[in-house]
Structures are given as C-alpha cells and as structure tokens.
mmCIF file of the N, C-alpha and C atoms, coordinates in Angstrom:
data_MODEL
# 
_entry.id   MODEL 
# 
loop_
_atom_site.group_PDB 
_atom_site.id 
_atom_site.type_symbol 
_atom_site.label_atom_id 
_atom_site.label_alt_id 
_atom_site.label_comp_id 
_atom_site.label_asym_id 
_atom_site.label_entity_id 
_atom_site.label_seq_id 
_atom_site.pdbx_PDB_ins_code 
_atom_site.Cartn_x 
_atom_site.Cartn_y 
_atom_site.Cartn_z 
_atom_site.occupancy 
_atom_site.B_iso_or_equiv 
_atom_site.pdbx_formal_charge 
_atom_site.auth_seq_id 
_atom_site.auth_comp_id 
_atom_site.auth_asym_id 
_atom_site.auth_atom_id 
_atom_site.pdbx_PDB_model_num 
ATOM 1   N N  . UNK A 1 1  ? 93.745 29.693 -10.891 1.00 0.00 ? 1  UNK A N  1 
ATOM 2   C CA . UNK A 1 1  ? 92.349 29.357 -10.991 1.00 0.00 ? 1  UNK A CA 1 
ATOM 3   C C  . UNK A 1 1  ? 91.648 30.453 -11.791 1.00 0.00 ? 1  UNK A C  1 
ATOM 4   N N  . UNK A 1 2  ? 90.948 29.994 -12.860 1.00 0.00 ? 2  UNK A N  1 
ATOM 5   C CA . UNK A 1 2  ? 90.095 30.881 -13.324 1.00 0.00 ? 2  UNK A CA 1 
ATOM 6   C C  . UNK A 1 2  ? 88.855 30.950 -12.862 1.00 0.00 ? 2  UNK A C  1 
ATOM 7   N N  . UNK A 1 3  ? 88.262 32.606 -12.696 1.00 0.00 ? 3  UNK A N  1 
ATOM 8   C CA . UNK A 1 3  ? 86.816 32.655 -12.278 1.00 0.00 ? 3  UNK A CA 1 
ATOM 9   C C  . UNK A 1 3  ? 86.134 33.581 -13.418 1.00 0.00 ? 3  UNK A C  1 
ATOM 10  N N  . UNK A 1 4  ? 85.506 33.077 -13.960 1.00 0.00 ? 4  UNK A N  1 
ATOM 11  C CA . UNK A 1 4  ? 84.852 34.076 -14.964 1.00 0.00 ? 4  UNK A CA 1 
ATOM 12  C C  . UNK A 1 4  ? 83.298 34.592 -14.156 1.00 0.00 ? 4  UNK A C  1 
ATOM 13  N N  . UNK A 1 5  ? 82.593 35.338 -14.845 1.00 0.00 ? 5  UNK A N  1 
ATOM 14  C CA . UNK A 1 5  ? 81.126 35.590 -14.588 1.00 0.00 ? 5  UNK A CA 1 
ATOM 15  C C  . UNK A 1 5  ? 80.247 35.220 -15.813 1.00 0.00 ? 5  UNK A C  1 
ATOM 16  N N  . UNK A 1 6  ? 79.334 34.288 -15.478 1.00 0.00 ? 6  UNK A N  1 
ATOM 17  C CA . UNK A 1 6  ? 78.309 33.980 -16.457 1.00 0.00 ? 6  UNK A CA 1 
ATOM 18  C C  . UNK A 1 6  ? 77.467 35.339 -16.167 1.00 0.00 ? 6  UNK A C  1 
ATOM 19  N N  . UNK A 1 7  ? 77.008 35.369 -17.926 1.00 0.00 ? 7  UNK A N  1 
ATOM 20  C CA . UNK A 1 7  ? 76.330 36.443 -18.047 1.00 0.00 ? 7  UNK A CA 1 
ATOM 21  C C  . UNK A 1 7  ? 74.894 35.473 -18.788 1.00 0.00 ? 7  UNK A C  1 
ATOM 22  N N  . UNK A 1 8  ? 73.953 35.229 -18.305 1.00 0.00 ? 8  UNK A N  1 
ATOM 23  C CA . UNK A 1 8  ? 72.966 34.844 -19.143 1.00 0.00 ? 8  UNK A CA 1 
ATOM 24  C C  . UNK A 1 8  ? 72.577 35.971 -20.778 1.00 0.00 ? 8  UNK A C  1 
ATOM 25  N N  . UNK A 1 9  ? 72.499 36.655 -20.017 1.00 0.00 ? 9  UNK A N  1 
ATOM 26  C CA . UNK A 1 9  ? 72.057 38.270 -21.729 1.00 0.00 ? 9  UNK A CA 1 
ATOM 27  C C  . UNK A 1 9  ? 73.098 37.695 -22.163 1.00 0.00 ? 9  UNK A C  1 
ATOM 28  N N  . UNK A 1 10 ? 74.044 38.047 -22.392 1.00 0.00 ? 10 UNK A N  1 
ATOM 29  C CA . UNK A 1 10 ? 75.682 37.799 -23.041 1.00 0.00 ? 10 UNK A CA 1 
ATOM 30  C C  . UNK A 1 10 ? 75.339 36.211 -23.842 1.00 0.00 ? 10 UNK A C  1 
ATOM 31  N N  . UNK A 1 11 ? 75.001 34.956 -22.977 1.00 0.00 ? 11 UNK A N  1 
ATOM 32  C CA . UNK A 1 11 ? 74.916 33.745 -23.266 1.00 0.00 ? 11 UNK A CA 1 
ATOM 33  C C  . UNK A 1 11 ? 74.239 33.801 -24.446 1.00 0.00 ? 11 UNK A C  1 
ATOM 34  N N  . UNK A 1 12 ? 72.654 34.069 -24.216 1.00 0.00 ? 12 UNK A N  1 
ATOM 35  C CA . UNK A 1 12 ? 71.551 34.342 -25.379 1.00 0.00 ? 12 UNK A CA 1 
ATOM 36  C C  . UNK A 1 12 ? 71.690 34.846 -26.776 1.00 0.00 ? 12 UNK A C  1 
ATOM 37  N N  . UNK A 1 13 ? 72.567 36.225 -26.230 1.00 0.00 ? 13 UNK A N  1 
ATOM 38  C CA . UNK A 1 13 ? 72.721 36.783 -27.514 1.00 0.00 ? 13 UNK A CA 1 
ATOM 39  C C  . UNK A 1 13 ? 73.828 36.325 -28.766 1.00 0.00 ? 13 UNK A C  1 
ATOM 40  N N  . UNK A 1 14 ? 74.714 35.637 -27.305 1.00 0.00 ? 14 UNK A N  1 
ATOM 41  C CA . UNK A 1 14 ? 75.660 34.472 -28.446 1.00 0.00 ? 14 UNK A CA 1 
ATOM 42  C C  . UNK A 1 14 ? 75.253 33.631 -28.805 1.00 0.00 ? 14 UNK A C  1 
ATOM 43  N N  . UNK A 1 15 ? 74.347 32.937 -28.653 1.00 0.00 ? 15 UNK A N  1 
ATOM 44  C CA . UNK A 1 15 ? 73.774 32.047 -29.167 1.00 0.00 ? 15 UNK A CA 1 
ATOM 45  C C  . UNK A 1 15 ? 73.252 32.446 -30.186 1.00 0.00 ? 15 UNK A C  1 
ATOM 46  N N  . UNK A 1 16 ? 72.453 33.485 -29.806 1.00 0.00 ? 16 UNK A N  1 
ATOM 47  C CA . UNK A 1 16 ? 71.089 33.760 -31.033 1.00 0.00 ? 16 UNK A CA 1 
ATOM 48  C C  . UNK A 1 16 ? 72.006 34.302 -32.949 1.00 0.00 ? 16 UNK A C  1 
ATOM 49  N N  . UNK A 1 17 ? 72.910 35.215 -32.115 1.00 0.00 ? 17 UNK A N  1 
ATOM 50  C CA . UNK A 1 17 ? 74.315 35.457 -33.085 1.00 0.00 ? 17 UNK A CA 1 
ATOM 51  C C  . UNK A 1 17 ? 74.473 34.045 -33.658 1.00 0.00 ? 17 UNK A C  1 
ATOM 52  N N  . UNK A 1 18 ? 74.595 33.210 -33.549 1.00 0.00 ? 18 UNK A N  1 
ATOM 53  C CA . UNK A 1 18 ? 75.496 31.687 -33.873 1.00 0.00 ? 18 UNK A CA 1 
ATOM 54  C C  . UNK A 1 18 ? 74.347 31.381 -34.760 1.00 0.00 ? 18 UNK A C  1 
ATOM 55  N N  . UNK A 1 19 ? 73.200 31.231 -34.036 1.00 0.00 ? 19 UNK A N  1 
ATOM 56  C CA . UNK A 1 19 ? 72.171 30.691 -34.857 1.00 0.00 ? 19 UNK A CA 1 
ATOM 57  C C  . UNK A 1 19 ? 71.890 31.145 -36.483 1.00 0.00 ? 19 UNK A C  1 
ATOM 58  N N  . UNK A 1 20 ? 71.822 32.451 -36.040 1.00 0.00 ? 20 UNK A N  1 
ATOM 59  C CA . UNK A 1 20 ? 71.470 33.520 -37.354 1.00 0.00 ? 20 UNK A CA 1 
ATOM 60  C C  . UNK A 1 20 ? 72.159 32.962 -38.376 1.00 0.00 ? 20 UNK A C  1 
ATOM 61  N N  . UNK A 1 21 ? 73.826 32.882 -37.858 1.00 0.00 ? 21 UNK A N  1 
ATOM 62  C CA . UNK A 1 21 ? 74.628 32.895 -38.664 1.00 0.00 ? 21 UNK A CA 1 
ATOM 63  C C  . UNK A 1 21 ? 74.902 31.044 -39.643 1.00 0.00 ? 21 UNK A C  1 
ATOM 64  N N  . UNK A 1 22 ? 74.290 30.272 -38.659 1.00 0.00 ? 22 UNK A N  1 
ATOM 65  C CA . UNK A 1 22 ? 74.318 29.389 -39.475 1.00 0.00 ? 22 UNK A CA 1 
ATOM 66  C C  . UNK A 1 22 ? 73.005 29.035 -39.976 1.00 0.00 ? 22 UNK A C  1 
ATOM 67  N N  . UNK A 1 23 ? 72.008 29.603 -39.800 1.00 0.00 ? 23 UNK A N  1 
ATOM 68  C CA . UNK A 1 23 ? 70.931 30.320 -40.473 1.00 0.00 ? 23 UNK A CA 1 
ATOM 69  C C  . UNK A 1 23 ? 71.200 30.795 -42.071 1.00 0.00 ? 23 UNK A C  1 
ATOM 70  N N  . UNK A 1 24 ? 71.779 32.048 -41.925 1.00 0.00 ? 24 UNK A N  1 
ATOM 71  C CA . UNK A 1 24 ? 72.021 32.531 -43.447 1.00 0.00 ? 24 UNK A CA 1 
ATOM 72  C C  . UNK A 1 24 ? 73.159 31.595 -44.383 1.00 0.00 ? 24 UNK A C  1 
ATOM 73  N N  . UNK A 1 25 ? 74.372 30.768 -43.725 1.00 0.00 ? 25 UNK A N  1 
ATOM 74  C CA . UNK A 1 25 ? 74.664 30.018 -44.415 1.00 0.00 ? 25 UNK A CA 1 
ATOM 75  C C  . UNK A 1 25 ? 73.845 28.910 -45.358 1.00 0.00 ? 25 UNK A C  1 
ATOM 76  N N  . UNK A 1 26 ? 73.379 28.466 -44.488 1.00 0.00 ? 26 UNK A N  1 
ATOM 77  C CA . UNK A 1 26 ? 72.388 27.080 -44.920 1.00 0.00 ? 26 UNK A CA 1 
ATOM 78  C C  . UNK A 1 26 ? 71.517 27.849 -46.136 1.00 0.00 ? 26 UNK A C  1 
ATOM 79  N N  . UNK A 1 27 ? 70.803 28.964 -45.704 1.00 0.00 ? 27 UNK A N  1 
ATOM 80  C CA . UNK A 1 27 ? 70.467 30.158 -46.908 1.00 0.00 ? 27 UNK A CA 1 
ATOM 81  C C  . UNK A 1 27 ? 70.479 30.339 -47.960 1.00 0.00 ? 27 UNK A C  1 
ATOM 82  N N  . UNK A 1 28 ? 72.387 30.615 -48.088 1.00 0.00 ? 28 UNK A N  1 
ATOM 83  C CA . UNK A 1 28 ? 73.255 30.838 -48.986 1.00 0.00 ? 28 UNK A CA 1 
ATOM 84  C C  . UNK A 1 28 ? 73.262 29.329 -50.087 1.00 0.00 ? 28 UNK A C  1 
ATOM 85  N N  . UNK A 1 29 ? 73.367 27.925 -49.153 1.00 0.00 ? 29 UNK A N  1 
ATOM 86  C CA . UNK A 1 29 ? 73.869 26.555 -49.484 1.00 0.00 ? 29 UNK A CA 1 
ATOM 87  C C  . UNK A 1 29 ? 72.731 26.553 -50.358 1.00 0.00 ? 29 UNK A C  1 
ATOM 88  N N  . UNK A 1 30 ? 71.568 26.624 -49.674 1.00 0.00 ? 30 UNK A N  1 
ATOM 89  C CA . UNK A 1 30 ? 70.181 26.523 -50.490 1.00 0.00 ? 30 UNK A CA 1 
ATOM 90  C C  . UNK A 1 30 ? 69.997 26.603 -51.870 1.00 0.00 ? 30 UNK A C  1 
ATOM 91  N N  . UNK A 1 31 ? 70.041 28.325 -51.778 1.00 0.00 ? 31 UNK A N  1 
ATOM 92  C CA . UNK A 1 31 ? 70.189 28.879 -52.990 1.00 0.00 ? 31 UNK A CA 1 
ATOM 93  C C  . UNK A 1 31 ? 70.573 28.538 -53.788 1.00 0.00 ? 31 UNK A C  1 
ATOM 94  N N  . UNK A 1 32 ? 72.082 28.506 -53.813 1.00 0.00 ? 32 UNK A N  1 
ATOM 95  C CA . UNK A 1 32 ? 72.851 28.005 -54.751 1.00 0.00 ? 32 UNK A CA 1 
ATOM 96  C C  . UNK A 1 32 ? 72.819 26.663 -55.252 1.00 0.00 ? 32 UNK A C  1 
ATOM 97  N N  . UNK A 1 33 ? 72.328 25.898 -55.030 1.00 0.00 ? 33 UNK A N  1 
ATOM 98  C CA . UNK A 1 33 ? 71.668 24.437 -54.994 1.00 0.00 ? 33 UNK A CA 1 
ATOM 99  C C  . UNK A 1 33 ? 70.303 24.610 -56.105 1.00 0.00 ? 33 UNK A C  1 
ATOM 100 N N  . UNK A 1 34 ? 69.500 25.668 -55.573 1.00 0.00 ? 34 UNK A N  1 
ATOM 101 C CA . UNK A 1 34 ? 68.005 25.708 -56.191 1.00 0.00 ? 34 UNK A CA 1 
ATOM 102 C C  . UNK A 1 34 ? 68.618 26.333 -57.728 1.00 0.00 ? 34 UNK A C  1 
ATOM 103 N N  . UNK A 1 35 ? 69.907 27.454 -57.418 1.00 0.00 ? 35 UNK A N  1 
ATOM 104 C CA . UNK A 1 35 ? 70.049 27.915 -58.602 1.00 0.00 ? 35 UNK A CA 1 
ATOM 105 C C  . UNK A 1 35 ? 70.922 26.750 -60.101 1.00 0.00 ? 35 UNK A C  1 
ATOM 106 N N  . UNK A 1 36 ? 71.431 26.009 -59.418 1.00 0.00 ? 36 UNK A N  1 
ATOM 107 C CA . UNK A 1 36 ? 72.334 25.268 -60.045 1.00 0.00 ? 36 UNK A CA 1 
ATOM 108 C C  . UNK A 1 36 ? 71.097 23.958 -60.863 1.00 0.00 ? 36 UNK A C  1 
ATOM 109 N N  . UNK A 1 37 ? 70.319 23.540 -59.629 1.00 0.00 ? 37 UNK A N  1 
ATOM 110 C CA . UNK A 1 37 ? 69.297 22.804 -60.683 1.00 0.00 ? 37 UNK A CA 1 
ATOM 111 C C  . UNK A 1 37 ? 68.873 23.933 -61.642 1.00 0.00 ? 37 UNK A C  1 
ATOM 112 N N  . UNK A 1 38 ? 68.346 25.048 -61.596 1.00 0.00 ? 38 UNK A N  1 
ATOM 113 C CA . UNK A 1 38 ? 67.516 25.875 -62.626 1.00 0.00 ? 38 UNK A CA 1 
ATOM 114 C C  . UNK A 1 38 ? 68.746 25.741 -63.555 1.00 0.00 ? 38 UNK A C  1 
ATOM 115 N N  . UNK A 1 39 ? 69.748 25.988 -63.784 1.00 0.00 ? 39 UNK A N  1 
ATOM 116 C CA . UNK A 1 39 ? 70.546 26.151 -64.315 1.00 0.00 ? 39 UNK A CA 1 
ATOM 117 C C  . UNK A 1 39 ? 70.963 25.192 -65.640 1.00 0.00 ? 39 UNK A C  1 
ATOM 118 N N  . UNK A 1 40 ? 70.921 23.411 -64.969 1.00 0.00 ? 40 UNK A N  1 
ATOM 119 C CA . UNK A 1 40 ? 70.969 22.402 -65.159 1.00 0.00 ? 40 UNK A CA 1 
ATOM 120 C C  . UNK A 1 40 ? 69.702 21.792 -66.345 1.00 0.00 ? 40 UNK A C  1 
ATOM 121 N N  . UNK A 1 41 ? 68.302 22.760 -65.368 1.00 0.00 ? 41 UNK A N  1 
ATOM 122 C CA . UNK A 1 41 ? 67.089 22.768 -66.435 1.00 0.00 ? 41 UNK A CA 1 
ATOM 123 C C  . UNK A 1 41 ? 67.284 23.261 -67.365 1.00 0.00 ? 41 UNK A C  1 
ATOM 124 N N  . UNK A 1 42 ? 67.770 24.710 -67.617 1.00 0.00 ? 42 UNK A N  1 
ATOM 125 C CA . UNK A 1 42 ? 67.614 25.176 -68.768 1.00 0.00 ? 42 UNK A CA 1 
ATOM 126 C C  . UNK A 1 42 ? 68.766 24.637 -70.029 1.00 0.00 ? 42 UNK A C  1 
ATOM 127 N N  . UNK A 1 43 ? 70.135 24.154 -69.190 1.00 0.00 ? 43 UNK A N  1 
ATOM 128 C CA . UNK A 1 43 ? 70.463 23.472 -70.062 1.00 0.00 ? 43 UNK A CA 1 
ATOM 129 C C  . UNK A 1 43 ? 70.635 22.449 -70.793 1.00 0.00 ? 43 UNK A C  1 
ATOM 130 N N  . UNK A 1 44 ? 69.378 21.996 -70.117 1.00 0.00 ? 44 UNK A N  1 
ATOM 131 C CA . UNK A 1 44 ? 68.741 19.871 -70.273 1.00 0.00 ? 44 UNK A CA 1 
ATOM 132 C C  . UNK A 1 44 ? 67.663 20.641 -71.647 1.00 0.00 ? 44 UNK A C  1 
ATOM 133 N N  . UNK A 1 45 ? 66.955 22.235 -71.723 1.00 0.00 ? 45 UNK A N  1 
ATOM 134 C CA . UNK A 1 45 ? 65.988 22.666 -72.441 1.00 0.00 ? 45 UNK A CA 1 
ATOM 135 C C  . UNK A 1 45 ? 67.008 22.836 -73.751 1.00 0.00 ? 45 UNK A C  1 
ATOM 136 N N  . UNK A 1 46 ? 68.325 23.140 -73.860 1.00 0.00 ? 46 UNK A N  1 
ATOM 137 C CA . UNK A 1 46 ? 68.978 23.712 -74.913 1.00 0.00 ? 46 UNK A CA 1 
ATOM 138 C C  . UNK A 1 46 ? 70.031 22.645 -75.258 1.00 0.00 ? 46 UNK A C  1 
ATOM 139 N N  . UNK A 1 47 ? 69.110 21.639 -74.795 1.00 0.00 ? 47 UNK A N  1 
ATOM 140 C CA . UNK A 1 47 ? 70.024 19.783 -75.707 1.00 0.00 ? 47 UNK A CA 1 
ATOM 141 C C  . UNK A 1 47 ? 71.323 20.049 -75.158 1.00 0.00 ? 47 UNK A C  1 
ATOM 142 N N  . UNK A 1 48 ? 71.998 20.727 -73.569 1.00 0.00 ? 48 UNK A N  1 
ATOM 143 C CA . UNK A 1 48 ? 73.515 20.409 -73.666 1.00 0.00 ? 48 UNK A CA 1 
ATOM 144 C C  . UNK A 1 48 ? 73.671 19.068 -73.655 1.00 0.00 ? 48 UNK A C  1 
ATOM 145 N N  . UNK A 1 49 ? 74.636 18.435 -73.564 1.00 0.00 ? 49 UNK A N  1 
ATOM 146 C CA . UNK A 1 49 ? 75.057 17.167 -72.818 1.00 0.00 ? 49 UNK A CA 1 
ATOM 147 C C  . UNK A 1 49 ? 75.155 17.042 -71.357 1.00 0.00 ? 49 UNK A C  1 
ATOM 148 N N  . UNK A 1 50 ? 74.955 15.500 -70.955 1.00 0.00 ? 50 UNK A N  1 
ATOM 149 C CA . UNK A 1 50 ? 74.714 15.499 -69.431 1.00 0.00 ? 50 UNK A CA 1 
ATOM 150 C C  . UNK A 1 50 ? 76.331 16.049 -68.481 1.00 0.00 ? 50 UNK A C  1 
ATOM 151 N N  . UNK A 1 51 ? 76.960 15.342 -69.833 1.00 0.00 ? 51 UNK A N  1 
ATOM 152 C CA . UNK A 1 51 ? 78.874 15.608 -68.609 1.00 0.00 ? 51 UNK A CA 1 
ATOM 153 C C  . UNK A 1 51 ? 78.972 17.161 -68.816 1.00 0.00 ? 51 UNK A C  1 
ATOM 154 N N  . UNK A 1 52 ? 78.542 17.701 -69.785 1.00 0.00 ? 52 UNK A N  1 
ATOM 155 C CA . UNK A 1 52 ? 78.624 19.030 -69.783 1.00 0.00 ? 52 UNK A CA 1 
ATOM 156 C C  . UNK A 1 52 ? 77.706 19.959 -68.364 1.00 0.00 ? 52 UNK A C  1 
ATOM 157 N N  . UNK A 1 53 ? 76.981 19.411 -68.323 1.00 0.00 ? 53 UNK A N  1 
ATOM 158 C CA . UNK A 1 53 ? 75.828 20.017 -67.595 1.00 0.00 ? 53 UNK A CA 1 
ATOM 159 C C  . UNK A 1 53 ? 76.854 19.807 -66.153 1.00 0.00 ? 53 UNK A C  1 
ATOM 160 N N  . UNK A 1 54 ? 77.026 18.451 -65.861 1.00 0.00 ? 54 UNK A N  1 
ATOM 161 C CA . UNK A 1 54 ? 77.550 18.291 -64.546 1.00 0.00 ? 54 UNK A CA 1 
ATOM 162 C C  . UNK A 1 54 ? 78.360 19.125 -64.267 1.00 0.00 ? 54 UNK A C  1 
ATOM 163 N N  . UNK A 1 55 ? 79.783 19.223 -65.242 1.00 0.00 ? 55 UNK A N  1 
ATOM 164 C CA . UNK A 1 55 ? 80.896 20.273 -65.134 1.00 0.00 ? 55 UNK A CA 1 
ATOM 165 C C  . UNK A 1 55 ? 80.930 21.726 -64.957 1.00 0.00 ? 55 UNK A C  1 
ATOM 166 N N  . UNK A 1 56 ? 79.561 22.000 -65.134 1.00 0.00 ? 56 UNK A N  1 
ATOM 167 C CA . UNK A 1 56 ? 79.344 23.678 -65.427 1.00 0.00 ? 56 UNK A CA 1 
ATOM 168 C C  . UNK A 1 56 ? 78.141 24.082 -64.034 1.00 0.00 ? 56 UNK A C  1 
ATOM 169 N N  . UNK A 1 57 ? 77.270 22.860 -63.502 1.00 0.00 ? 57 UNK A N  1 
ATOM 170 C CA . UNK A 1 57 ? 77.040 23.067 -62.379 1.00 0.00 ? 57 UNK A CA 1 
ATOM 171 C C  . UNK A 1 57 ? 77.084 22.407 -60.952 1.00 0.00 ? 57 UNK A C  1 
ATOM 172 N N  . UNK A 1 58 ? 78.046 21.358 -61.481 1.00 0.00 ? 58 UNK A N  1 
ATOM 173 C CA . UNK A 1 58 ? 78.579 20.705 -59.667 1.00 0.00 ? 58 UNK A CA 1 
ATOM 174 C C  . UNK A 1 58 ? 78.000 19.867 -59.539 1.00 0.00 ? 58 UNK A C  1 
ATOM 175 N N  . UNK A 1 59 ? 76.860 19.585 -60.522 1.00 0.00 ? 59 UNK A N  1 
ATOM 176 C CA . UNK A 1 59 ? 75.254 18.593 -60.388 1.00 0.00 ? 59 UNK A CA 1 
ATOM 177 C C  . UNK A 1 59 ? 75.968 16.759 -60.280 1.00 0.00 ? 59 UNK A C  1 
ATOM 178 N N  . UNK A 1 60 ? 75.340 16.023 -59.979 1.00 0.00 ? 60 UNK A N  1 
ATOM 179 C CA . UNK A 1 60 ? 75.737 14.564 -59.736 1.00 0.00 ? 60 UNK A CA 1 
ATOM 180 C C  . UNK A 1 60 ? 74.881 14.205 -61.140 1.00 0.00 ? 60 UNK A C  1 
ATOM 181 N N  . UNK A 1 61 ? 75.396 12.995 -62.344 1.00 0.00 ? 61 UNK A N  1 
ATOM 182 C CA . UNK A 1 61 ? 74.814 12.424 -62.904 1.00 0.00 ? 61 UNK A CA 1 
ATOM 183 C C  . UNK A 1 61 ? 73.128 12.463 -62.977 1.00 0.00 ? 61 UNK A C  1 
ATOM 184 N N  . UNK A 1 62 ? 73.122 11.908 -61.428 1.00 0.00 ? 62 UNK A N  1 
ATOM 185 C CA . UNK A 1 62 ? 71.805 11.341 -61.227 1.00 0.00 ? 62 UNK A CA 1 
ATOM 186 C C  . UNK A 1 62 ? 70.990 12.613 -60.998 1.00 0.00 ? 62 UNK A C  1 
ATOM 187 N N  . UNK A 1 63 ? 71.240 13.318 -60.448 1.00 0.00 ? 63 UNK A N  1 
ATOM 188 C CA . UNK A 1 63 ? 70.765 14.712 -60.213 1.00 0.00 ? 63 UNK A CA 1 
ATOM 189 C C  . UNK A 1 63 ? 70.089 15.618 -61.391 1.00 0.00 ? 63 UNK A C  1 
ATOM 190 N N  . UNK A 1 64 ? 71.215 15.020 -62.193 1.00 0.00 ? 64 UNK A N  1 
ATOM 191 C CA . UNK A 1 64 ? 71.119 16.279 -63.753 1.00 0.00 ? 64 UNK A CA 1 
ATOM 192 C C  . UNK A 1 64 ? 69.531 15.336 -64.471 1.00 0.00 ? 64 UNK A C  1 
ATOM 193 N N  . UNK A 1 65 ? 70.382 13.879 -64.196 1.00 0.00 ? 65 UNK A N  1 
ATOM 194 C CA . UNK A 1 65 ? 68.681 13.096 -64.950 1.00 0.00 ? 65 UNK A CA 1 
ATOM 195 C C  . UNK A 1 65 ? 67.655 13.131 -64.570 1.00 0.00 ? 65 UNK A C  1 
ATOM 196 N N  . UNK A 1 66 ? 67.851 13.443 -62.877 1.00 0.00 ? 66 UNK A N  1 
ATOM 197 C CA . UNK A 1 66 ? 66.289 13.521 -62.534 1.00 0.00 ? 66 UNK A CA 1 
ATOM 198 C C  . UNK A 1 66 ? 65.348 14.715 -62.694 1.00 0.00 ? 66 UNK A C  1 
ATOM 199 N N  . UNK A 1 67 ? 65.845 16.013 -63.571 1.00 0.00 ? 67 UNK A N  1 
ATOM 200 C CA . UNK A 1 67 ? 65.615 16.979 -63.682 1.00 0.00 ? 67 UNK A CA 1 
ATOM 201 C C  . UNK A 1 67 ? 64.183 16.724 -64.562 1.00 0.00 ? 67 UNK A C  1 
ATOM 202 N N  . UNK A 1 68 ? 63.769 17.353 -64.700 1.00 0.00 ? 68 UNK A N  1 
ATOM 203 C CA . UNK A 1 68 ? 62.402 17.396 -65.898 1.00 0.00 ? 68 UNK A CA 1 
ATOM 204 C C  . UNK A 1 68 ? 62.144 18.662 -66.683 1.00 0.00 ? 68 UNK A C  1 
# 
C-alpha cells in the first residue's frame, strides 16, 4: 500500500511551475508565428513568389494571400 503526504505548498507551486511553463511556450509559438507573417510581408513587398514564400516560412497558401 502506498501512503504518500499531500503537500498543498508543494501542489501550488507545481502547478504554478506547469503553468508558467506552458505559458512561455505558447510565447515562444506566438512569436514565431507573428515573426513568420512579418517575414512573409516583407517578402509579398520584394515581388517573391507565393510557393516561395510558403517554403521559406511554413505559411499556408491562404495565409501568405491574406497578408497585405
């Protein structure tokens, strides 16, 4: 039989740990998302092509067109 001890402090702070952490991921996802459209803009500004654009930033077709 196992008996452990709940620790509420211990509980919280794992949690709050967990949170953070998928906190700064989502962060990270963001970013790189916001950077890849900028990316996509400037090369919709310097006439690339759209399959080019997709290949160089991960962008979906529709994504790259809806750019402005």
């Amino acid at each position: 039989m196992l008996i452990a001890e709940y620790d509420y402090d211990t509980d919280i702070a794992v949690q709050r740990e967990e949170s953070l952490r998928i906190g700064i991921q989502q962060g990270f996802a963001d970013g790189s998302y916001k950077k890849a459209l900028e990316t996509a803009r400037l090369m919709k500004q310097a006439n690339c092509e759209i399959p080019f654009i997709e290949k160089m930033t991960g962008l979906s077709k529709a994504e790259v067109e809806a750019i402005k």
